[in-house]
LUMTI-523790 format. One record per residue (C-alpha): residue in three letters; chain; z, x, y. Coordinates in nm, 4 decimals, decimal comma, padded with zeros to 6 digits. Example, Ala and Ser with C-alpha at 12.3 -4.5 7.8 and 13.67 -1.06 7.14 Angstrom:
<sites>
[site ALA; A; [00,7800; 01,2300; -00,4500]],
[site SER; A; [00,7140; 01,3670; -00,1060]],
</sites>
This chain:
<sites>
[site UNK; A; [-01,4138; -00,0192; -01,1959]],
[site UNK; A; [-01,6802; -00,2322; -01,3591]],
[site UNK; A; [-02,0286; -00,1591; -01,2759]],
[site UNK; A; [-02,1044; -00,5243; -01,1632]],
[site UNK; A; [-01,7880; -00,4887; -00,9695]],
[site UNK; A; [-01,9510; -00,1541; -00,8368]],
[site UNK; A; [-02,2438; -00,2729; -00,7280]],
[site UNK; A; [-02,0404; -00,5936; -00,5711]],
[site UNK; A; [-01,8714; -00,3398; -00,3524]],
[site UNK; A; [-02,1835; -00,0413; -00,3282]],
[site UNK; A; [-02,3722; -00,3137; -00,1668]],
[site UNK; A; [-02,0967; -00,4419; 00,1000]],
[site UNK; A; [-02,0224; -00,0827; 00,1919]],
[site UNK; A; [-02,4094; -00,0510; 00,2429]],
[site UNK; A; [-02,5273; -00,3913; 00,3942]],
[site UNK; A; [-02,2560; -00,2391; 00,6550]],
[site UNK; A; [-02,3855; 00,0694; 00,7302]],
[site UNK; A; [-02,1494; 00,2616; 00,5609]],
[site UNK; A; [-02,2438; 00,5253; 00,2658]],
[site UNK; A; [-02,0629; 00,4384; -00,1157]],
[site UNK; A; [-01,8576; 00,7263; -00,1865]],
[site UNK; A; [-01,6208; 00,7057; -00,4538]],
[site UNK; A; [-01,3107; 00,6829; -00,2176]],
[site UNK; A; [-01,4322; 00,4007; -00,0013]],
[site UNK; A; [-01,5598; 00,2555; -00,3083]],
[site UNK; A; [-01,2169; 00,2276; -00,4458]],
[site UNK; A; [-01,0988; 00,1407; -00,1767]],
[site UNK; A; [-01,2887; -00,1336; -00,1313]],
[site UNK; A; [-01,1684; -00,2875; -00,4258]],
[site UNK; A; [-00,8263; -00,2579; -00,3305]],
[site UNK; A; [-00,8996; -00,4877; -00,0207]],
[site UNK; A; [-01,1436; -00,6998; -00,1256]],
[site UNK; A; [-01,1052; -00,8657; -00,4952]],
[site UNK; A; [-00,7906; -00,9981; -00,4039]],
[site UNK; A; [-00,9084; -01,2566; -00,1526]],
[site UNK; A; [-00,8182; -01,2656; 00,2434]],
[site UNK; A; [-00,5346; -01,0843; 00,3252]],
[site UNK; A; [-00,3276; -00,8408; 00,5615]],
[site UNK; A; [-00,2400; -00,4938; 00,4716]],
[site UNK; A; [-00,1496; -00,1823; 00,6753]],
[site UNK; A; [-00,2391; 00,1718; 00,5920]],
[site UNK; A; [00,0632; 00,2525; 00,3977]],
[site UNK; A; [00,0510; -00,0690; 00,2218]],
[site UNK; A; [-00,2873; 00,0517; 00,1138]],
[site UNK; A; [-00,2138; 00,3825; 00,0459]],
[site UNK; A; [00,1143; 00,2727; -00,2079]],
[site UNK; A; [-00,1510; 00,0515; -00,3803]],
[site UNK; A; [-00,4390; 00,3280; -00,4476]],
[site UNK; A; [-00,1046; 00,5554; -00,5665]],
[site UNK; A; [-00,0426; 00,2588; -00,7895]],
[site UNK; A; [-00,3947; 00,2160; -00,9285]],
[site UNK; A; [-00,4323; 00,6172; -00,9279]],
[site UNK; A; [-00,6783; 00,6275; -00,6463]],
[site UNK; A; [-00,6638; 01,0114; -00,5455]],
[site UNK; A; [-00,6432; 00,9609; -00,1875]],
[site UNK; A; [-00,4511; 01,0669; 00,1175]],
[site UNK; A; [-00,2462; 00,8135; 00,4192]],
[site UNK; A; [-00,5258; 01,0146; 00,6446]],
[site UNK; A; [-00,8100; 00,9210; 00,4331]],
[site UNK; A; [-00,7048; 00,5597; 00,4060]],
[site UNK; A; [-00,6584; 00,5329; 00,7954]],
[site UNK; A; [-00,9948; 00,6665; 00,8529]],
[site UNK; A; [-01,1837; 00,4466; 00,5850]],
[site UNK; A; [-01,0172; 00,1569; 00,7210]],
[site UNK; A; [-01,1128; 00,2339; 01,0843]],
[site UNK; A; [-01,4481; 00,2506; 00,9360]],
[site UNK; A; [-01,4229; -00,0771; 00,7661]],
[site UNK; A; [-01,3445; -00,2078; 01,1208]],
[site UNK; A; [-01,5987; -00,0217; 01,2836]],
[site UNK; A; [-01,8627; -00,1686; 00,9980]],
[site UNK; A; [-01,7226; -00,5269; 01,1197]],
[site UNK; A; [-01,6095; -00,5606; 00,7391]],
[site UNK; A; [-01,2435; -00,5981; 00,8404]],
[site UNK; A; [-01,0198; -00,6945; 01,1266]],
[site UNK; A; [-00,7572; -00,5013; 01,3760]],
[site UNK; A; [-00,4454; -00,7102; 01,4537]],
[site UNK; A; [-00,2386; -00,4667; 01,6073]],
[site UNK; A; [00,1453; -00,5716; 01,6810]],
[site UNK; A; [00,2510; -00,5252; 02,0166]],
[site UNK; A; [00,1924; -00,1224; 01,9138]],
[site UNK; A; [00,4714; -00,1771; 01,6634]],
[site UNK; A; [00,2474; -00,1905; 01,3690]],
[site UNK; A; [-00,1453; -00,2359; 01,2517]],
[site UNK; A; [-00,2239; -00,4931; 01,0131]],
[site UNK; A; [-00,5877; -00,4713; 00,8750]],
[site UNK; A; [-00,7374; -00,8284; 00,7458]],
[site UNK; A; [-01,0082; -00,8641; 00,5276]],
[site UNK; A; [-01,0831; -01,2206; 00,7016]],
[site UNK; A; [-01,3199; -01,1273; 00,9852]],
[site UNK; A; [-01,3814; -01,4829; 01,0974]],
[site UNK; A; [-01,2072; -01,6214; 01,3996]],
[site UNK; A; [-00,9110; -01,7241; 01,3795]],
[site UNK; A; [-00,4800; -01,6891; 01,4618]],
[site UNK; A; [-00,1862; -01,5282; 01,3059]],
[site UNK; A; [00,2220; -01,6356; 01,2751]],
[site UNK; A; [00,4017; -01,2907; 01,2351]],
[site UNK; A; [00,7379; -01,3339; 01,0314]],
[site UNK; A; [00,9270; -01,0768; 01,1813]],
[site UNK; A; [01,1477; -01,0953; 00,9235]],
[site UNK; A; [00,8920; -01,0338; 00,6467]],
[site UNK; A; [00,6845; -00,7927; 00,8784]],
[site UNK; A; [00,3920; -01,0153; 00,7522]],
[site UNK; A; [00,0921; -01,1976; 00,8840]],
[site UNK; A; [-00,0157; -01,5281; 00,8096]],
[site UNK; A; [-00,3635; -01,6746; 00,9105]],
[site UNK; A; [-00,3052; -01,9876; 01,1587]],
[site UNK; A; [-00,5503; -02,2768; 00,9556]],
[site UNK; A; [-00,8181; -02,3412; 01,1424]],
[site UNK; A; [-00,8479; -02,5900; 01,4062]],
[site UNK; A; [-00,4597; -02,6084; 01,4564]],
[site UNK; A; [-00,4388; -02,3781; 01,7860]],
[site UNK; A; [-00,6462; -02,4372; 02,1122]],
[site UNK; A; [-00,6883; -02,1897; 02,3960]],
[site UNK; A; [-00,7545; -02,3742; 02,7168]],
[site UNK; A; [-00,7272; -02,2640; 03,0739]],
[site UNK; A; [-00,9315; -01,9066; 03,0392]],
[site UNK; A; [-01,0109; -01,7274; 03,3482]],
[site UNK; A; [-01,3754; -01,6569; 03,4556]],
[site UNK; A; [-01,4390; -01,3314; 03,3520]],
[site UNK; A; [-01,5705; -01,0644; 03,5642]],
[site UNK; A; [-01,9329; -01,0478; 03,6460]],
[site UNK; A; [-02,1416; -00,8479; 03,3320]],
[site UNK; A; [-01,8707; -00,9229; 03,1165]],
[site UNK; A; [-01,8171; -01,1620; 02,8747]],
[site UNK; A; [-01,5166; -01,2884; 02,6301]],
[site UNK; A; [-01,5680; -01,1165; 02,2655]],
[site UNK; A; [-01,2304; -01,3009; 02,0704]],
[site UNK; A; [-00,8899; -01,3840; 02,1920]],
[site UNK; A; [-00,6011; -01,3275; 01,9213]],
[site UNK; A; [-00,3176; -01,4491; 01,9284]],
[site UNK; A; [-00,0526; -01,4143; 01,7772]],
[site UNK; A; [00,2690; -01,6795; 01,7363]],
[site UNK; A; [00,5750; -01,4358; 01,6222]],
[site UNK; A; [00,8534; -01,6430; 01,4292]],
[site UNK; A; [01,1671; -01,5704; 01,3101]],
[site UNK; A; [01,4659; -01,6976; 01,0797]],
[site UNK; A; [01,6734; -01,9590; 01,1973]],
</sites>
């Protein structure tokens, strides 16, 4: 990794609460120099075999539940099926090809949610996701 890249990436992990170590510094570059996208754990995990990032499927689960945890990534979990991690933490939709077994970001300002409930007293709404699954016709 280049050392501006490092310090790109030693500084996000930080500004998050979250100490540099060499695997979620790696890591880190995996998910974020290649823009917004979605990636599970074993999508992750094939890439850092690719780029010969020692690291285990365990390891990569826990950094990116960290990364969540840090805010620095989002959960978009698949009716249980499967977790899709995306590096886009701003609000916002997904399609889900079933086909594909891929997400795709909903652009902005094309979905509306009307008709919400009150929500119990103390409590308030953090995000709504949702998801539009399509498939091949």
């Amino acid at each position: 990794m280049a050392p501006g890249r490092l310090a790109r990436f030693e500084e996000k992990l930080r500004g998050s609460g979250l100490r540099p170590t060499r695997q979620r510094l790696a890591l880190a570059e995996l998910l974020f120099s290649k823009g917004d996208r979605h990636v599970t754990a074993e999508a992750l995990h094939a890439e850092a075999v690719t780029a010969n990032v020692p690291v285990s499927l365990a390891t990569i689960y826990n950094a990116l539940n960290q990364f969540t945890g840090a805010g620095l990534l989002r959960e978009v979990a698949i009716e249980g099926q499967k977790t899709y991690f995306d590096t886009n933490t701003s609000s916002h939709h997904h399609f889900y090809v079933e086909s594909e077994e891929c997400l795709l970001d909903i652009p902005d300002g094309n979905l509306r949610v009307v008709g919400l409930p009150e929500t119990p007293q103390g409590k308030q709404i953090d995000r709504i996701d949702v998801i539009v699954r399509l498939r091949d016709i």
